[in-house]
SEVO-533545 format. One record per residue (C-alpha): x, y, z. Coordinates in pm, whole numbers, padded with zeros to 5 digits, always signed. Example, Ala and Ser with C-alpha at 12.3 -4.5 7.8 and 13.67 -1.06 7.14 Angstrom:
<nodes>
+01230-00450+00780/+01367-00106+00714/
</nodes>
This chain:
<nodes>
-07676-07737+00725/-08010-07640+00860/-08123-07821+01142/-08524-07673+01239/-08711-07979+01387/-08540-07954+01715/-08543-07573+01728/-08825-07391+01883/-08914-07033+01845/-09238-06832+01842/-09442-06983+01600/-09712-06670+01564/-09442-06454+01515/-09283-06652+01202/-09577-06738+01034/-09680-06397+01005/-09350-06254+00935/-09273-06587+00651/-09648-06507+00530/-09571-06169+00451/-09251-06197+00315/-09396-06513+00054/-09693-06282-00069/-09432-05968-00114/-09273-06190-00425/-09590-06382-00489/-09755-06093-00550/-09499-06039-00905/-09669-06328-01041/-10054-06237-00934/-10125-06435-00615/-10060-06479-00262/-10118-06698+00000/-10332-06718+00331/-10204-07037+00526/-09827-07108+00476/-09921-07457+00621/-10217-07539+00364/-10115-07346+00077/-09761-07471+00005/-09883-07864+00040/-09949-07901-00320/-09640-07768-00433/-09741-07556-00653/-09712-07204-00505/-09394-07329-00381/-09239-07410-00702/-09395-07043-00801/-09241-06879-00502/-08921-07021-00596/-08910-06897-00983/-09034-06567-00893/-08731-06503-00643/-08466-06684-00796/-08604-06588-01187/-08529-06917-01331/-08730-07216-01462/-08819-07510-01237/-08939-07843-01360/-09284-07868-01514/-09514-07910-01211/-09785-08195-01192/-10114-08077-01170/-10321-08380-01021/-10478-08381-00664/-10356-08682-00578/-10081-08713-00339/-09831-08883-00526/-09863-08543-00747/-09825-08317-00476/-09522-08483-00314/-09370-08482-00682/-09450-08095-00662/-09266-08084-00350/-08969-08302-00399/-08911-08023-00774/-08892-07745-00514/-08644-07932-00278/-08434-08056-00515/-08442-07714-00699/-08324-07565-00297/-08026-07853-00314/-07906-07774-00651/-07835-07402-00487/-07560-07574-00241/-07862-07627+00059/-07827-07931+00211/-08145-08007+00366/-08194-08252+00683/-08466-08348+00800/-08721-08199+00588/-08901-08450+00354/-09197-08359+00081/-09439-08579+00256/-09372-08364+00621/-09501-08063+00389/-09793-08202+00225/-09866-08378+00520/-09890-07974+00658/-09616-08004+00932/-09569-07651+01046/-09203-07669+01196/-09101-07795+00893/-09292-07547+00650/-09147-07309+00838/-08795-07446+00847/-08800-07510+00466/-08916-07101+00429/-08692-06995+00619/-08401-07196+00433/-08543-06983+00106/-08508-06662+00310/-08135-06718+00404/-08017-06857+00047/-08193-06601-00150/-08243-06284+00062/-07987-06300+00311/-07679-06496+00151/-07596-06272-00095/-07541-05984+00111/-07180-05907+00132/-07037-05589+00298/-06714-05502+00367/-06592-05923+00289/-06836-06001+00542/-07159-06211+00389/-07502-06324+00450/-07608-06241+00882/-07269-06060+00976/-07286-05876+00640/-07634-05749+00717/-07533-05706+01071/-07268-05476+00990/-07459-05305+00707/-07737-05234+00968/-07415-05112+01216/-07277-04849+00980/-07616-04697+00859/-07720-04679+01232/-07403-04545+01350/-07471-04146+01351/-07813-04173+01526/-07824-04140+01889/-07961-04453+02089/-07904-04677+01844/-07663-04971+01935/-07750-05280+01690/-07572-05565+01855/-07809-05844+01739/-08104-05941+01547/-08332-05974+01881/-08332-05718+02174/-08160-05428+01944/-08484-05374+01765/-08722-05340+02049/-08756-04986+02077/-08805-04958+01703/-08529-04705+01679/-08333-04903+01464/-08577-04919+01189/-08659-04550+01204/-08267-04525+01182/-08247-04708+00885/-08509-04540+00670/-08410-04195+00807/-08102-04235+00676/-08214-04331+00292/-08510-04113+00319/-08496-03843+00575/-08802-03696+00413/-09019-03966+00537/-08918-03930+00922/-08905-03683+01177/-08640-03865+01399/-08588-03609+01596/-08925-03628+01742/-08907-03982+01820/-08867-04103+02187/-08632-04463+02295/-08927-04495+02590/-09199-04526+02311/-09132-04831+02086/-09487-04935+02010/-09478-04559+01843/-09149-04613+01657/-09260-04966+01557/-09596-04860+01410/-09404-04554+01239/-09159-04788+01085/-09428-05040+00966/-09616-04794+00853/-09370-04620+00611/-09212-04898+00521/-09541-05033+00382/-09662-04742+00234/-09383-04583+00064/-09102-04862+00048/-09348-05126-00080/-09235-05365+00252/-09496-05525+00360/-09588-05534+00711/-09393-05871+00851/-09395-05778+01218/-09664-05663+01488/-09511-05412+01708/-09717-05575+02022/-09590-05904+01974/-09191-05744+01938/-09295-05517+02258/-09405-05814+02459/-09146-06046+02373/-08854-06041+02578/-08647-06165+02304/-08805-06136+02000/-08745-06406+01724/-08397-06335+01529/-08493-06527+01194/-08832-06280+01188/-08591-05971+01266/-08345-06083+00995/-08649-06177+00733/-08755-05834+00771/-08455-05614+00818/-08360-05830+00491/-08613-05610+00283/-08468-05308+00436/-08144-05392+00309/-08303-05503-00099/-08528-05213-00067/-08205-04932-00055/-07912-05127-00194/-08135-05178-00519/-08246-04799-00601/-08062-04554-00824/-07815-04764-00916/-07805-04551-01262/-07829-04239-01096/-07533-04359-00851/-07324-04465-01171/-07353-04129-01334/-07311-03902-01008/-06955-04120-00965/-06856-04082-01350/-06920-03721-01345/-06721-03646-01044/-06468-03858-01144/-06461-03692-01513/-06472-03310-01283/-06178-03423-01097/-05982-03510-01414/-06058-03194-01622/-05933-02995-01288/-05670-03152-01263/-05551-03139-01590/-05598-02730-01547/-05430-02737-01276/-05098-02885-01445/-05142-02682-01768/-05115-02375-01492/-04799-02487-01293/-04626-02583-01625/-04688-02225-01717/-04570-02040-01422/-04288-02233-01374/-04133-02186-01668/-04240-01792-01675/-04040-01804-01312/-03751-02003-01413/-03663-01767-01730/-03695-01438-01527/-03470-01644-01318/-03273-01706-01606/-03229-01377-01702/-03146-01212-01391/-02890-01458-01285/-02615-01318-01519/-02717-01018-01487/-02627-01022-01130/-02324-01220-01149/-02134-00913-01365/-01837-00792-01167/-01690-00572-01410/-01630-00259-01202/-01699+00110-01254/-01409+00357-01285/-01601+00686-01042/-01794+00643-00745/-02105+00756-00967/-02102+00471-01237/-02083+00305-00904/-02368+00445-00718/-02582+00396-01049/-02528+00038-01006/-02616+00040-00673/-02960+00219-00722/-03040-00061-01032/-02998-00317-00747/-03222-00111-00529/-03493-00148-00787/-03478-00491-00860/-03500-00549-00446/-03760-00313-00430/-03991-00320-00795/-03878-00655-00990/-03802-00959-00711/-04125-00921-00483/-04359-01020-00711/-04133-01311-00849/-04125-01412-00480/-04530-01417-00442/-04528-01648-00781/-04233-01866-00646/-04456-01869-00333/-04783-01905-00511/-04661-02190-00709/-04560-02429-00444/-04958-02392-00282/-05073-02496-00643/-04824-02787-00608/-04945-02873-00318/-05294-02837-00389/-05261-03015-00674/-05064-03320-00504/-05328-03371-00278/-05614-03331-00502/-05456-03633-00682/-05411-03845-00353/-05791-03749-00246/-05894-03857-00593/-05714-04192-00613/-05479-04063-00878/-05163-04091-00950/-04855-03814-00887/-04798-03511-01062/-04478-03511-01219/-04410-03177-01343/-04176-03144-01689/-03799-03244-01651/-03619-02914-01469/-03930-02784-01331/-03977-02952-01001/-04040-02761-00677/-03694-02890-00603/-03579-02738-00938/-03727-02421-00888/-03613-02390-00524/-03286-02432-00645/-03265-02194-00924/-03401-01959-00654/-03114-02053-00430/-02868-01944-00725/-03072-01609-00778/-03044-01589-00388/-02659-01651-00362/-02606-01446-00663/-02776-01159-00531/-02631-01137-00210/-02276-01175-00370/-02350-00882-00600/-02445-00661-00318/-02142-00706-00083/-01957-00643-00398/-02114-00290-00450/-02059-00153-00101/-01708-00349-00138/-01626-00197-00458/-01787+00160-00303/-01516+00124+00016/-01272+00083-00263/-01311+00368-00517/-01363+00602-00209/-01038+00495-00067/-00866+00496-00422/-00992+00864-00396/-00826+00975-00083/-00550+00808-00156/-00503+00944-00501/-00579+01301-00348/-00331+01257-00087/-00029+01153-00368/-00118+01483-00560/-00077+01663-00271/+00260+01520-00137/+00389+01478-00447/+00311+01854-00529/+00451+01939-00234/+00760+01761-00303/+00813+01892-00617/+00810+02261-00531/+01043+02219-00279/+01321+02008-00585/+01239+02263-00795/+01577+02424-00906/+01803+02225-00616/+01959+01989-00901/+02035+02341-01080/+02188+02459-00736/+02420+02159-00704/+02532+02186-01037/+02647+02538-00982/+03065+02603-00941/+03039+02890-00766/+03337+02730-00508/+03558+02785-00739/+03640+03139-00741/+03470+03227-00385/+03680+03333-00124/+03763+03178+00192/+03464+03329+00348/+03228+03217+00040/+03363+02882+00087/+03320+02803+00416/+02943+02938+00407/+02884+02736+00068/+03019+02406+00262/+02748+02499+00543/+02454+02572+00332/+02565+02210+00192/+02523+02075+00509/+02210+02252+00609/+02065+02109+00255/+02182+01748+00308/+01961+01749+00640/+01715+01915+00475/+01765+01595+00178/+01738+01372+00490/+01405+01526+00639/+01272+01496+00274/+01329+01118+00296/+01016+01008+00464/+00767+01207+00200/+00924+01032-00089/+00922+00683+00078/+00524+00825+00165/+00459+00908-00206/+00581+00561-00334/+00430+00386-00075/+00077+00510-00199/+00173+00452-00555/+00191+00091-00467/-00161+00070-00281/-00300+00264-00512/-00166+00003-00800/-00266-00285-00587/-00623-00186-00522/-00608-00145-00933/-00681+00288-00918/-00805+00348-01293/-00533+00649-01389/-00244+00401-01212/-00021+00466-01518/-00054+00807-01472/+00037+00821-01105/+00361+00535-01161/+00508+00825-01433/+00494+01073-01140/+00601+00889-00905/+00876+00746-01089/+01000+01044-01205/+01023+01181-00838/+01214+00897-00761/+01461+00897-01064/+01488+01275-00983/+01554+01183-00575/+01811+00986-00734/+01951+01233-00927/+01968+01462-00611/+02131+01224-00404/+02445+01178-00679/+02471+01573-00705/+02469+01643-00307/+02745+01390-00321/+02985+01547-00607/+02921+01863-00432/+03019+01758-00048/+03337+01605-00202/+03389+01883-00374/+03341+02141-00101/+03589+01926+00130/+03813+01948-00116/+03809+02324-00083/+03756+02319+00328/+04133+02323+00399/+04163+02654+00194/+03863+02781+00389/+03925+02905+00774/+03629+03143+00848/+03258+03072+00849/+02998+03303+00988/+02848+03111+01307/+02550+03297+01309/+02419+03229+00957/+02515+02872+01036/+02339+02877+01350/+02077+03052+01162/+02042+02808+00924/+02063+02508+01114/+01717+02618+01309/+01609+02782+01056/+01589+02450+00852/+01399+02246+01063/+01140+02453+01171/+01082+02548+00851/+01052+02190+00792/+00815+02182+01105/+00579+02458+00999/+00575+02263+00642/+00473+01981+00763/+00218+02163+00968/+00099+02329+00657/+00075+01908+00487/-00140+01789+00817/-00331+02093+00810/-00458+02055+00439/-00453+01711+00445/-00836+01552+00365/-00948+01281+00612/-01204+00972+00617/-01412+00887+00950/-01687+00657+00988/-01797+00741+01357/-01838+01015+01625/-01526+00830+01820/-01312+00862+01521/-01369+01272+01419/-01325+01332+01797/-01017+01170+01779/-00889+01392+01532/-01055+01718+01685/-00819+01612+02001/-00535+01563+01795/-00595+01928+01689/-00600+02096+01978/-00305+01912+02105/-00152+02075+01792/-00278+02375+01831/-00136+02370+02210/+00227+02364+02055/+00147+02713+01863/+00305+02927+02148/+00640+02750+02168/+00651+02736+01812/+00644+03119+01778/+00893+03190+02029/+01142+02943+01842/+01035+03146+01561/+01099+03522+01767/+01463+03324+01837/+01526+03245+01481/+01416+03614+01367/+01644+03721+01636/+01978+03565+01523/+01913+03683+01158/+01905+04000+01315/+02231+03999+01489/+02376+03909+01182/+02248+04219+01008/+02322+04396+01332/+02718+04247+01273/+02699+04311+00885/+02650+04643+00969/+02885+04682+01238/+03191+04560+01090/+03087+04605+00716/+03150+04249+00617/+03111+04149+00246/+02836+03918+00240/+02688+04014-00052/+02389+03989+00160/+02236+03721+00162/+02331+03365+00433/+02548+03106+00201/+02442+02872+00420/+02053+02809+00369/+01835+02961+00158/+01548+03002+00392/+01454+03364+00490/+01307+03585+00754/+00997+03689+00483/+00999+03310+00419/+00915+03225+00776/+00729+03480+00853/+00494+03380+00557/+00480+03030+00625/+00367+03138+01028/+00082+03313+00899/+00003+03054+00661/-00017+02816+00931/-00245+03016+01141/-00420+03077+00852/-00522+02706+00844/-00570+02635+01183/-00968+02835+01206/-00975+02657+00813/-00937+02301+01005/-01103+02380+01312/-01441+02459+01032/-01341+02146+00859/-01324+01978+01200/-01671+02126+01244/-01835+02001+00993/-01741+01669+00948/-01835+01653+01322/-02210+01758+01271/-02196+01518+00941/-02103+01233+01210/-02342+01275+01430/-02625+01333+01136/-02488+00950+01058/-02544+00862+01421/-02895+00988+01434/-02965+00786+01098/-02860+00454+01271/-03078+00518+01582/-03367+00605+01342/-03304+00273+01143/-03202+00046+01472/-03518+00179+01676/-03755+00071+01405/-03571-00267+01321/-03538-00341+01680/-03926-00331+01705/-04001-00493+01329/-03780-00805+01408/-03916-00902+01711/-04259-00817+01569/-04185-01075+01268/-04047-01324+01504/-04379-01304+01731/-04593-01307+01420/-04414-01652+01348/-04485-01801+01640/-04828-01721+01677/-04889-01833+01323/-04725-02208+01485/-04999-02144+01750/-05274-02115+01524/-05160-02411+01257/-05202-02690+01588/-05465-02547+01793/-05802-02577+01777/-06085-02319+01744/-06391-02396+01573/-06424-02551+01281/-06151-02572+00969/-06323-02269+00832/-06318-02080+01122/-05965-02142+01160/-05932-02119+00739/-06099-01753+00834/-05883-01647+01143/-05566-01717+00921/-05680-01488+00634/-05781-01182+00896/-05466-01266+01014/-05296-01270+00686/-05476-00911+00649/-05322-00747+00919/-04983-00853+00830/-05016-00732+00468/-05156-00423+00669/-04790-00410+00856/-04637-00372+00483/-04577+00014+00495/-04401-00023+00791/-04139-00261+00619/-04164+00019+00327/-04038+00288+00585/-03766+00070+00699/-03671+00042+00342/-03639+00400+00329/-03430+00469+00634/-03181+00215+00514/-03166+00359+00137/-03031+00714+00372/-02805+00527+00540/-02659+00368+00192/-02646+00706+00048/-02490+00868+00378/-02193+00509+00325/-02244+00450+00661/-02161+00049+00703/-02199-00048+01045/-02461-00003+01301/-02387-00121+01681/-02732-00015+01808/-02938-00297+01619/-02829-00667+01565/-03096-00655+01285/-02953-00603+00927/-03227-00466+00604/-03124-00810+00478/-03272-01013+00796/-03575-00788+00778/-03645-00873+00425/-03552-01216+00464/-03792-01213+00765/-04069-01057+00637/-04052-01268+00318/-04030-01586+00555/-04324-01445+00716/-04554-01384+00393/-04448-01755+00316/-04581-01907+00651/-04901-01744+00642/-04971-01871+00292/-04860-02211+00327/-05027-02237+00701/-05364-02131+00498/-05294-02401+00212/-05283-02688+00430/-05604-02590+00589/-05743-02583+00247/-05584-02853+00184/-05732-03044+00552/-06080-02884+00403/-06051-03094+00062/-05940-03370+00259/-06254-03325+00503/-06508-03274+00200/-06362-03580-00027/-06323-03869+00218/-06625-03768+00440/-06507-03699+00773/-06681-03474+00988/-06630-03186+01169/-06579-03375+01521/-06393-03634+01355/-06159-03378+01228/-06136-03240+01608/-06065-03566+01729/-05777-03649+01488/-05620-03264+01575/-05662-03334+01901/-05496-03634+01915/-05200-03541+01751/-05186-03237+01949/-05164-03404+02285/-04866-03621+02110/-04679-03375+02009/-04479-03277+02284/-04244-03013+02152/-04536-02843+01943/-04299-02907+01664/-04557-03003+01397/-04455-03341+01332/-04459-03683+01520/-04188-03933+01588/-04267-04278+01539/-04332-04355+01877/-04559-04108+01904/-04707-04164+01639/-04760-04560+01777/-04915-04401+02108/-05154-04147+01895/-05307-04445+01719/-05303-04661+02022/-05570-04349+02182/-05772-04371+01851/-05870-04744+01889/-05594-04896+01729/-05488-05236+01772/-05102-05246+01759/-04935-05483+02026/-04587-05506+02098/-04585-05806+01970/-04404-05953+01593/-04726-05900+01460/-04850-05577+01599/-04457-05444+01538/-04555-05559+01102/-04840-05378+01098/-04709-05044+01215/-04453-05101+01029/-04683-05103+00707/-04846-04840+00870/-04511-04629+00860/-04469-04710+00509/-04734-04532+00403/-04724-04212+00627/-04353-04152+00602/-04226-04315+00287/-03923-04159+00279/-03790-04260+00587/-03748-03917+00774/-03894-04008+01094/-04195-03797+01170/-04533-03758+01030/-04644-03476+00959/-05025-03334+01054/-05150-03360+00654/-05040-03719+00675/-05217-03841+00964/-05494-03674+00812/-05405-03931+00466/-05364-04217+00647/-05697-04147+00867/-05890-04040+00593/-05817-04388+00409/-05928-04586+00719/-06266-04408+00786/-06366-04354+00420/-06413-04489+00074/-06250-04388-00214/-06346-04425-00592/-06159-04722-00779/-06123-04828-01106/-06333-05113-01057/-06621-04874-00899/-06583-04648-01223/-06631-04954-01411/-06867-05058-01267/-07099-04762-01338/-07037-04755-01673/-07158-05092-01713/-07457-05022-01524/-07539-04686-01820/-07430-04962-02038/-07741-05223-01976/-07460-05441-01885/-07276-05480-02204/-06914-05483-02192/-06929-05167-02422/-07138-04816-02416/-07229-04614-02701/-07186-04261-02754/-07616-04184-02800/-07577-04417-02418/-07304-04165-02251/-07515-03872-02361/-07837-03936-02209/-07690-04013-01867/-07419-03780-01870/-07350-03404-01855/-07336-03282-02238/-06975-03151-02145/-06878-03454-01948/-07022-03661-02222/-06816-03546-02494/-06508-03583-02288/-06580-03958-02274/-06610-03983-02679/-06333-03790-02728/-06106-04040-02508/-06264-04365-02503/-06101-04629-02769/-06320-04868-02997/-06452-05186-02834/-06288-05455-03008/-06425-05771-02840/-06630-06070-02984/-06947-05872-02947/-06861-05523-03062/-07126-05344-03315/-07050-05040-03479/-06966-04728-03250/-06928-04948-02972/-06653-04744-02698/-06439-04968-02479/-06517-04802-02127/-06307-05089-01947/-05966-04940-02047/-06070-04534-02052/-06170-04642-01648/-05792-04794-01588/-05617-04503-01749/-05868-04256-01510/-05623-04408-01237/-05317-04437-01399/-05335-04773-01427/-05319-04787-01801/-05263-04489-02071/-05559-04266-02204/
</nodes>
């Protein structure tokens, strides 16, 4: 309801402002008008004014001069206003022929709001708010421009300046225009408006100047034309622009997944194959077929994995890219072929990672194992050789009868060389219970010739067996025969009974001696070189209990010789010898100088080892820390803010540089450890950094970098395709910056409530206020993990300060190509469209079936849908 007779407003203003606005649409159908008050009292402009804007046929007008005609005129125009939903009070046909001004006026102005400022919609706002807010967001980047109103907010002129800047910067130089000049900015306004956006000149910028509030129905007449003047132009070059970056987008996109299919399944068979390859366990018999193994595993860590690892690595960014792409776009998901997910893939890399560091504990395992099986084998050859030579020929010996016809003498010296041998047996007791004790490890660590070594070692027991039955026939024997024997030589029994065990002392010398050892560290050979001297402390002792035994073999020659005794020369009570001794001695001090060298050697080997695990542990102890820094500043860089995204996008890849330029470092650490593998050194307690935490490191590192420089691609894309600007991209880092408290990289919810709070949200703690962030949560955490991450805030922001292309937008350009039909033809599509992006539409777009299909007719409704996902293309 319009209610004008009681209203009062500046009548100058209006008229001029009405007058101009009438002749812009008279002016389609070849006239105009001088006096709004005289020339609309016949009716019959009116009735023209109102076909020309509205484009449909009013009644038949009268054309007499009589009054009765012209108030028939009149009463076709206001019924024609009524039938458009204006209910008109007040204003009667005779008040306008009549020439009442306030009611002309009132009745124009009714025209202007029902067919120039009604239809405006923006944002599901309509008609004055609609064109207020339209005015608001075209206005909103320019710099003392605050439209509040349709009065005082145009007085300086700046806000129509403003508004044609921003359609046609061209025709302004705003930055040259001052807020304390508004007749200048008015006359600028007018004057481009009228010349180049065919608006007539409505207002006079003295009579807006000198008002103090000029009239709002003049302000809203003319901003109207503003509004029909922009929203009306290239609407055919807007349609095609949108289809052909919607069609771009597509294509890409569809590259894009062609390419991840690809790579992933390239990945996942090398994967595949390597897998089994790395789970074999079947061990090597030698220490080489070992060590061959070993260097194969050294290759694939050094030659085949790192470039799988850039693909794995490189394959997740395209992911990502890709994913966000199709969020910025309006899409729908990617949803990569069944078993190749990231998820997939980062499992089957998981396998390959498990796998590979079982296989490599079980080479150095399996190395420990064959060296051991080594020494120990060694050792049983030399024990049991040892213990052979000395049973060689003593079954033969018990077996002999020579009791039997010996005399009394004979007998008693046969019954002490049997007891010298039975100690002797008994000494012996410990090597053979030695020997089988390292058959038995050597079986249970499965040695490769075990059979061989259980024949052996079985036949030295069967034959210790043996011995043990024959030394007991003989002893009963030989007491059998004691009674008949009274004399026994004292010294050869004496003799014999030191004789034996420090002959069995310098044999056992000869055993430790000769026998091979294994040390890992400087501690352990040390050990042994202590153990040496000790031994070689007992030397002098040892040779005068040798000077004592000589000595009582030669009193018994001495006595032999004396009282000519029949010994037949030789002691029947041990077989051992002066020569014997005597030979074994010097044997034994040959070996000492032999094991001091060995000693020696093994020593300077050691501390070669040690110097090999400083060399690695100094350069690890610097490269860890070094990746650990690297990893942290990289956290620095992905939340603070320096310049602009590509600034930062630029920082990261210098960055990126210089730790690529840190790789031969890495390589020399590689190196060092491959000497300490060869040198089987296993433990190193100057470093708590393994190769394995280096490469783990460094790989971890290489991942960061790349993935910190995606998602500021990614925040680039995001930037570019919803609009945001540079300071609005500041603001939002900013914000979240300042929330996040622990500089983790994510928000909790609540800080994620206070961060929108700061940016002009309206959340109260209210039911309502508590819905909407709930809804709000929904979308930037939809999986319910608690915290938002940066590249979701910038989602969810980007959605709430820009548009996005729809369905119904895409549709809605294709009907405009189409002449609005409800099909397009293919001669239609290539005219407006890129020849490439043309023929992509044909080749997708179904046949139009509806009611008013012709031949070649393309149903664009349903190829727009499937664009979004909403229905199959």
């Amino acid at each position: 309801k319009f209610l004008f007779v009681s209203q009062s407003w500046n009548k100058l203003l209006l008229l001029r402002t009405f007058t101009a606005w009438c002749n812009s649409h008279l002016r389609k159908a070849g006239t105009q008008i001088e006096n709004i008050e005289e020339d609309f009292r016949d009716g019959l402009k009116l009735m023209l004014l109102l076909e020309v804007i509205s484009g449909e046929r009013l009644a038949k007008p009268e054309r007499g001069k009589m009054r009765v005609h012209k108030i028939s005129n009149v009463n076709k125009a206001l019924n024609f206003i009524a039938s458009k939903g204006v209910k008109l009070v007040s204003i009667g046909a005779e008040e306008i022929v009549d020439g009442n001004a306030k009611m002309t006026l009132g009745m124009i102005w009714t025209i202007i709001l029902r067919f120039a400022i009604q239809d405006i919609s923006v944002e599901e706002t309509s008609a004055k708010e609609g064109l207020l807010l339209w005015c608001q967001r075209k206005t909103a980047p320019y710099k003392n421009v605050n439209i509040q109103n349709f009065h005082i907010s145009w007085k300086d002129g700046l806000g129509f300046c403003a508004l044609i800047h921003r359609h046609r910067p061209e025709l302004i130089d705003y930055g040259k225009l001052r807020k304390d000049d508004p007749m200048t900015n008015l006359n600028t306004a007018f004057d481009v408006a009228e010349k180049y956006l065919d608006i007539p000149k409505m207002l006079d910028a003295e009579d807006i100047v000198s008002t103090l509030r000029p009239d709002e129905k003049a302000i809203m007449t003319y901003v109207s034309c503003y509004y029909h003047a922009f929203s009306g132009k290239q609407k055919a070059e807007t349609a095609a622009n949108r289809i052909c970056k919607v069609l771009a987008v597509n294509q890409e996109n569809e590259q894009l997944m062609e390419d991840y299919e690809k790579l992933a399944s390239d990945l996942l068979e090398w994967i595949r194959r390597t897998i089994p390859w790395l789970e074999n366990r079947v061990p090597e018999n030698t220490m080489q077929a070992m060590q061959q193994k070993l260097e194969d595993f050294r290759d694939y860590r050094r030659l085949h994995k790192p470039p799988k690892v850039q693909e794995k690595c490189q394959l997740e960014i395209n992911f990502n890219t890709l994913q966000t792409k199709l969020r910025l776009s309006n899409r729908p998901a990617f949803m990569p072929s069944e078993g190749k997910m990231v998820s997939d893939i980062s499992n089957a890399w998981g396998s390959l990672e498990g796998a590979e560091k079982g296989y490599e504990e079980w080479l150095l395992n399996e190395i420990r194992r064959l060296e051991r099986l080594d020494h120990l084998a060694e050792k049983f050859r030399q024990k049991a050789a040892i213990h052979e030579a000395w049973t060689d020929g003593k079954e033969e010996m018990l077996q002999q009868k020579d009791y039997e016809t010996a005399s009394l003498s004979d007998i008693k010296a046969l019954l002490k060389k049997h007891e010298a041998f039975e100690s002797d047996l008994a000494a012996h007791q410990d090597r053979v219970e030695q020997i089988a004790a390292i058959a038995q490890e050597l079986n249970e660590l499965e040695y490769y010739d075990s059979p061989s070594v259980n024949a052996r070692c079985q036949q030295i027991c069967d034959q210790w067996d043996s011995l043990g039955v024959l030394t007991q026939k003989r002893s009963e024997a030989l007491q059998r025969t004691e009674k008949l024997l009274e004399t026994i030589d004292q010294l050869y029994l004496e003799f014999a009974k030191r004789a034996a065990p420090f002959n069995n002392w310098m044999e056992g010398a000869m055993e430790d001696l000769q026998d091979t050892f294994i040390v890992h560290t400087i501690e352990e050979i040390q050990g042994l070189s202590t153990a040496h001297e000790q031994f070689k402390a007992t030397l002098p002792e040892a040779d005068k209990e040798r000077q004592a035994i000589l000595g009582i073999h030669n009193e018994i020659a001495k006595i032999v010789q004396t009282y000519h005794v029949n010994m037949a020369g030789t002691n029947p009570y041990t077989t051992i010898n002066p020569q014997e001794i005597n030979a074994k001695w010097d044997k034994v001090r040959q070996l000492v100088p032999q094991r001091d060298q060995a000693l020696i050697e093994e020593h300077a080997r050691q501390q070669n080892n040690e110097r090999l695990r400083r060399q690695f542990a100094n350069q690890a102890n610097v490269i860890g820390p070094w990746i650990q820094t690297k990893m942290e500043e990289i956290g620095r860089i992905s939340i603070e803010m320096h310049g602009t995204l590509e600034d930062q996008l630029t920082h990261l890849r210098q960055y990126e540089k210089s730790i690529v330029n840190y790789k031969p470092k890495i390589d020399q650490l590689e190196g060092d450890h491959q000497l300490i593998q060869e040198a089987l050194i296993f433990d190193n307690k100057h470093t708590n950094y393994t190769m394995e935490h280096i490469r783990v490191g460094w790989e971890q590192l290489l991942t960061t970098i790349a993935r910190t420089i995606n998602e500021i691609e990614n925040q680039v894309l995001t930037r570019d395709a919803k609009g945001i600007s540079q300071e609005q991209m500041n603001e939002f880092r900013a914000s979240f910056n300042h929330f996040d408290r622990d500089h983790s990289g994510t928000l909790g919810a609540e800080e994620f409530k206070a961060c929108l709070i700061s940016l002009g949200f309206d959340i109260g703690n209210d039911a309502q206020g508590e819905a909407e962030f709930a809804r709000i949560m929904s979308i930037v955490d939809p999986n319910r993990l608690g915290v938002i991450t940066f590249q979701a805030f910038i989602d969810f922001m980007s959605r709430e300060t820009a548009d996005t292309d729809t369905a119904d937008q895409v549709m809605a350009s294709f009907k405009v190509l189409a002449g609005d039909k409800n099909y397009i033809l293919a001669d239609e599509l290539r005219r407006e469209l890129p020849p490439d992006q043309a023929e992509y539409c044909i080749a997708r777009m179904t046949p139009y079936t509806g009611p008013d299909a012709i031949p070649g007719a393309l149903d664009y409704m349903s190829f727009s849908t499937a664009l979004y996902g909403e229905s199959d293309l």
